[in-house]
N, C-alpha and C positions, 0 to 999 in steps of 0.2 A: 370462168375457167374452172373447172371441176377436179380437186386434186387428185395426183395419181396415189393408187394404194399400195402398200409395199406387197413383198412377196414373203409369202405364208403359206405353209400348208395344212390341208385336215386329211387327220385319220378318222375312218371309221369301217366297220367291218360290212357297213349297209349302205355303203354308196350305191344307187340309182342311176343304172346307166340305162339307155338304150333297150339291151337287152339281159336285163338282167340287174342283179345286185353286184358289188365286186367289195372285195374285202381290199381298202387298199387307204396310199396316199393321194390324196389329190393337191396338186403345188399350182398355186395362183399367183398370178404377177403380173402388173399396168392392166387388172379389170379380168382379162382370161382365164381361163382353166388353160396353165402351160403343159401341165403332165400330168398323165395318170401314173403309180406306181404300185404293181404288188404289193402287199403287205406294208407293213409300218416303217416309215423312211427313217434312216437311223443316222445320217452326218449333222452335223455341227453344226454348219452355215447356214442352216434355215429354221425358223420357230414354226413347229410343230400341235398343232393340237388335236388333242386325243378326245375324239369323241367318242369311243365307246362301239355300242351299236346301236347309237342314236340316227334316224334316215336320214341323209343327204340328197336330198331331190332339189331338180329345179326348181328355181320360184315358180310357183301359180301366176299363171295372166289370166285376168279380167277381162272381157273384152265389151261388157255387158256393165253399164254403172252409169248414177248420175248423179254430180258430183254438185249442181246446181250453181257455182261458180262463175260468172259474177251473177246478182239479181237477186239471187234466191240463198247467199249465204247463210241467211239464217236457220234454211234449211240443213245445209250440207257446204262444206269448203274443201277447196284444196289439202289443205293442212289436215285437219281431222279427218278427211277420207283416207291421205296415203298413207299417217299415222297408223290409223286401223288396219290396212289394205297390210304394211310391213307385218302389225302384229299379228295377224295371220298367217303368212308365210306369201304374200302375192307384192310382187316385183316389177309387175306391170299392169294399169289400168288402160284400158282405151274407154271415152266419156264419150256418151250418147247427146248430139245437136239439143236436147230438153233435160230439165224442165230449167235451165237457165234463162237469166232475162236480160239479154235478148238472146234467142235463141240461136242457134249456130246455123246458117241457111244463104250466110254471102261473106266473101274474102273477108270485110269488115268486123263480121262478128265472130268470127273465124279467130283474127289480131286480137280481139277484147280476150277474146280465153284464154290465149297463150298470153298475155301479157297479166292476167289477175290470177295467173299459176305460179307467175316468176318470184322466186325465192322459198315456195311452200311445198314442193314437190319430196316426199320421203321416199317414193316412188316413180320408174319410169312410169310416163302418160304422153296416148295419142289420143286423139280425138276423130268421131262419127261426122260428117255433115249432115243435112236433113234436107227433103225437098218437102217443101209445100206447095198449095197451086198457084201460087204467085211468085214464084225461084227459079223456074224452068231455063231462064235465061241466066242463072249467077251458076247453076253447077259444072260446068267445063269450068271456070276459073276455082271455084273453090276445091274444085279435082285436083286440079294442081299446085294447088295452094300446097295440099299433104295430109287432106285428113283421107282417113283408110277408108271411106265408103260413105254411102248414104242409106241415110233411114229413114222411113215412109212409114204412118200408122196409114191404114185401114178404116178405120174408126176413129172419132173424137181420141184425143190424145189424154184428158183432161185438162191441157194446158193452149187456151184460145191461140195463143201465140204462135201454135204450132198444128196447124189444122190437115186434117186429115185427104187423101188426095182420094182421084176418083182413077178407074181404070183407063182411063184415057192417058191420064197426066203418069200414071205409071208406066204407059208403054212411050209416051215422049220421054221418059228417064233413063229406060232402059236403053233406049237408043243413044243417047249419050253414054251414059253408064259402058253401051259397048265397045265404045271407042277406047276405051282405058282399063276395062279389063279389071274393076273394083268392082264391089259386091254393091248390092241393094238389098238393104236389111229392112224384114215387112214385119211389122207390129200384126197379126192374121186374125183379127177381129172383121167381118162383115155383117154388122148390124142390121139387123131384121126387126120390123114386128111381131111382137107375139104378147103370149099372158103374162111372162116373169115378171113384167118390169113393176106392172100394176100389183101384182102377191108382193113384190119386195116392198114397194110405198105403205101398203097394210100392213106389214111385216118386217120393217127396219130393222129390226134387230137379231133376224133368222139367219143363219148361215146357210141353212138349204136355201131360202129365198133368194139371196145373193146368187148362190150357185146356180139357182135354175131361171136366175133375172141375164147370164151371159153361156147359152146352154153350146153345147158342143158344136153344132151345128154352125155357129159361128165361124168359131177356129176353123172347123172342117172345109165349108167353104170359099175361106181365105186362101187357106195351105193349098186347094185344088186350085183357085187362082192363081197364085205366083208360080207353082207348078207348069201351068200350061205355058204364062210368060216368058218363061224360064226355059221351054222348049223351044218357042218361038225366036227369043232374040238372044239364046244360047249364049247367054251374059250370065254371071255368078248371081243367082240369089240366095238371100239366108234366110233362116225360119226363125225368128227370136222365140225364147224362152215358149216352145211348145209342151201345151199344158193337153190336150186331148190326144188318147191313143188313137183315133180312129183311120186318121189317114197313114198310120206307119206303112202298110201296104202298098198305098199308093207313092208316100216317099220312097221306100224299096224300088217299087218297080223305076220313078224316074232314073233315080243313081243307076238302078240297072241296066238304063237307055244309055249311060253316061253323061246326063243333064251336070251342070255345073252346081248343082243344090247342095247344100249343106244346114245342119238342123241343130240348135241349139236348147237342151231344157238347162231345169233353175235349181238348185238345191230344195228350194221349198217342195216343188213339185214331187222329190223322190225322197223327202225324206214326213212333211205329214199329209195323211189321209181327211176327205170330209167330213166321213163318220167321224173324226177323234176331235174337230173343232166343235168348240161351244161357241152357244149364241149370245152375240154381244160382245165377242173379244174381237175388236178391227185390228187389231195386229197381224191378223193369219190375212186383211184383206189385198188381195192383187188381182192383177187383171192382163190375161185369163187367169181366173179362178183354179186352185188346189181341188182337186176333184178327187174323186171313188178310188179306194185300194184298189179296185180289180183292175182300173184305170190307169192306175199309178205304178203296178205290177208289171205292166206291159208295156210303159215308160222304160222300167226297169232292163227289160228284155231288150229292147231296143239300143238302149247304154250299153247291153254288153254285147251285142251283135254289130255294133257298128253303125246302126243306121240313125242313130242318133251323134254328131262329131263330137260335142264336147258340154263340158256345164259350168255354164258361170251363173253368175250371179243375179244379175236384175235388181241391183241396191239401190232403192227408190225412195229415201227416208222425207218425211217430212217433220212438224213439229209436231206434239203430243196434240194441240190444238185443231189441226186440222186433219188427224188421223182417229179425232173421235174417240179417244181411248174412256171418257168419262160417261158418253151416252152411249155409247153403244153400236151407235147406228149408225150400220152397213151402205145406208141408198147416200150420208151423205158423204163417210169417213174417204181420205184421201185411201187411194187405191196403190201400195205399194211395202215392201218388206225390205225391211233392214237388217243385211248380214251377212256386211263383207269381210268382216272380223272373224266369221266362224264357218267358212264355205267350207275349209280343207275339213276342219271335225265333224260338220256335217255330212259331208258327203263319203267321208270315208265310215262313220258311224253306222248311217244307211246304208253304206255298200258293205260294211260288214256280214251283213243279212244276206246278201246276195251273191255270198261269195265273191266281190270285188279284189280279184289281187290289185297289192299295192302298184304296180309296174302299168296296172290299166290306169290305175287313179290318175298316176303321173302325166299319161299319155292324153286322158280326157281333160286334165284342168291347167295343161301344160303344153306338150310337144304340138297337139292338134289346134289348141288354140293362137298359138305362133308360128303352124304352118295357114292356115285361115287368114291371117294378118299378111303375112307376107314376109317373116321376121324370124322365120325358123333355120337358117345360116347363126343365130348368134344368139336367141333366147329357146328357150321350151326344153333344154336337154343337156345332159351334162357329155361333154367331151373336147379333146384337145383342141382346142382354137373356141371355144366357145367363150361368151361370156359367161363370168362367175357371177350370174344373179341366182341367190343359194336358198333355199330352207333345211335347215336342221331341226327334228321332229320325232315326238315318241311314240308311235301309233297305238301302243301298248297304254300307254297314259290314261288316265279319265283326269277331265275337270266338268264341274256344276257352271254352267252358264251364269255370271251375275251381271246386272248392271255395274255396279260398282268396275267393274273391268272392261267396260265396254271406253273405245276411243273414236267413235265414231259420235257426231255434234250431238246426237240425240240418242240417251244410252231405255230404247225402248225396241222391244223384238220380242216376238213371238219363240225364240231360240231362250231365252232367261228362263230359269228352272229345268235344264234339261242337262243330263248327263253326259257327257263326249266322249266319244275316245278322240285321242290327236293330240299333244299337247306341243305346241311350238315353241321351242328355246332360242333359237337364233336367226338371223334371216342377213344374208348380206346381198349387198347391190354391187354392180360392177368391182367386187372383190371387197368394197369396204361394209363392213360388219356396221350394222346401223341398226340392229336389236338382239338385245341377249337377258334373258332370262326375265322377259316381262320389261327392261327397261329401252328407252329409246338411245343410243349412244352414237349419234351423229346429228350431224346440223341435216337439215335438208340437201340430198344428193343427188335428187332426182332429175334426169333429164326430160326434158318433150321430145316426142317422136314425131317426124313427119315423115307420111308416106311419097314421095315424090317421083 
């Protein structure tokens, strides 16, 4: 039983509504936003705090993370994900069926997860299922078991456990999948032959190598796959963390048809360039690949037109050991980035440059990601009847990336040495304040989500 929070208010002159900023009080009580009020509340009977013109946004949702939990704790747990997840400013994670062991693909392993969550949660958290080709028959029940969708790589996964389907077993999915009206989330790798693979094995330690060992053409005709799927059995598909600009077009025009498609990239993606990675540093490595500024430019364009919905994360962490940080080398380093701790300064840092107003930021790492879910009545936004999952935040701020500061199981990122704007002071969950000024100041309050 989760206890109830008292009722408190925050001032601040840069609350984040909807539309717009508003200079006001906001009064919370049993978890809600009960009232919005003009200006600074001035009675007796309620404790008041004065933030200033510190931002009051909703918490960041996640939708996009792997948490590795049970199997692979060594990589990643419960505990030190939502730990991190809070001190960022993000309030809700949903956890991708991998790279856990066993992986989430039948009711059973479904129970394992929510049961090696229980008591470690600093954060709400739902959970992905996954289809493989040998699951066709568990996913109507694990549909309604509660987790929000299913996800499918394309491509070897990196994780055996978790094998990749073929386009047949995609459209037996979808056909389920359209029964209930939840997304199919595609990993859009379609692996081909070609010369990269054979330069990268010469060349281990090249970051072009890498780049030109998973070339565009891959993603491209992934994306044009689920695309057509997507028209055919006019069922929700999602585009995870799209790394190549080349089909924004063709996503346009789908949306334009009214397909159900929705498109997610990665903070990494828009915030560094190819040209700016060295060779030899497996930190920057993920899959798909961080590609060209002209590339990433047009990512850029995308974020702020709309046709890309939202950006999380794709927090992939492994141990220093199998991420290759000592050799270098790219063909065999674990393929993933760690940096659920610094989504909001990253992203708002890079969208500095691009002109990001702050009210998009909110709308892309928030409001869209909890209508996506299916959970925008009570998370992604601030207003009366909503819940009080809060970030307080100085966008004005700079901090240096250190490890030392990092709360996530393995304090290693390609984000360490780099300057931010964003600095996050507070973060509450359903009304209770559970991080303030760097420190953690609750037990774990995190619920699980089921979608049902």
């Amino acid at each position: 039983m989760k206890q109830s929070s008292p009722e408190f208010g925050l001032y601040s002159s840069r609350i984040l509504l909807k539309n717009g900023f508003f200079d006001g009080t906001m009064i919370v009580k049993d978890g809600l936003i009960s009232k919005l009020i003009p200006g600074k509340y001035q009675g007796e009977q309620l404790t008041v705090k004065d933030l200033n013109d510190l931002v009051v946004m909703p918490g960041i949702i996640d939708s996009h993370v792997h948490i590795n939990e049970p199997g692979r704790t060594e990589w990643e747990g419960f505990e030190s994900m939502t730990k991190a997840a809070i001190s960022g400013g993000i309030t809700t994670l949903i956890d991708m069926p991998l790279n856990s062991s066993p992986v989430t693909i039948d009711t059973a392993t479904f129970l394992d997860k929510q049961r090696a969550s229980e008591g470690k949660l600093y954060c709400d958290c739902g959970f992905w299922g996954g289809i493989v080709p040998d699951n066709l028959d568990q996913l109507e029940d694990l549909l309604k078991a509660g987790v929000f969708g299913i996800k499918a790589f394309l491509t070897h996964s990196g994780i055996d456990e978790f094998p990749n389907v073929n386009e047949e077993e995609l459209e037996r999915g979808l056909e389920i999948l359209s029964r209930f009206q939840k997304p199919l989330l595609a990993h859009c790798e379609l692996d081909q032959e070609h010369a990269g693979l054979d330069l990268l094995k010469q060349n281990p330690n090249s970051y072009e190598a890498y780049l030109n060992s998973r070339p565009k053409s891959w993603e491209d005709d992934a994306v044009r796959l689920m695309i057509r799927l997507c028209r055919k059995y006019q069922t929700p598909v999602h585009i995870v963390h799209l790394s190549s600009a080349n089909t924004l077009d063709e996503i346009r025009q789908a949306k334009a048809e009214g397909l159900p498609l929705t498109v997610e990239t990665c903070p990494q993606y828009l915030y560094f360039n190819a040209e700016d990675i060295p060779d030899g540093n497996t930190l920057y490595k993920c899959a798909p690949p961080i590609r060209e500024k002209a590339n990433n430019d047009l990512l850029w364009e995308a974020v702020l037109d709309g046709t890309i919905d939202f950006i999380v994360t794709d927090h992939s962490p492994a141990p220093p050991s199998i991420k290759e940080i000592e050799s270098g080398n790219l063909l065999k380093a674990w393929g993933g980035i760690s940096s659920i701790q610094f989504a909001l300064p990253v992203v708002w840092t890079a969208g500095k440059k691009h002109q990001l107003p702050l009210e998009k930021l909110a709308f892309l790492m928030a409001e869209q990601v909890a209508r996506f879910l299916g959970i925008q009545e009570q998370k992604g936004h601030i207003s009366e009847g909503a819940r009080a999952d809060l970030v307080v935040w100085d966008p004005e701020a700079q901090f240096k990336v250190q490890s030392m500061d990092i709360h996530y199981r393995h304090p290693v990122s390609p984000y360490i040495g780099e300057t931010l704007y964003g600095v996050v002071h507070e973060c509450y969950l359903g009304g209770h304040q559970v991080f303030d000024q760097g420190n953690f100041v609750s037990q774990p309050l995190g619920n699980v989500l089921l979608n049902k």
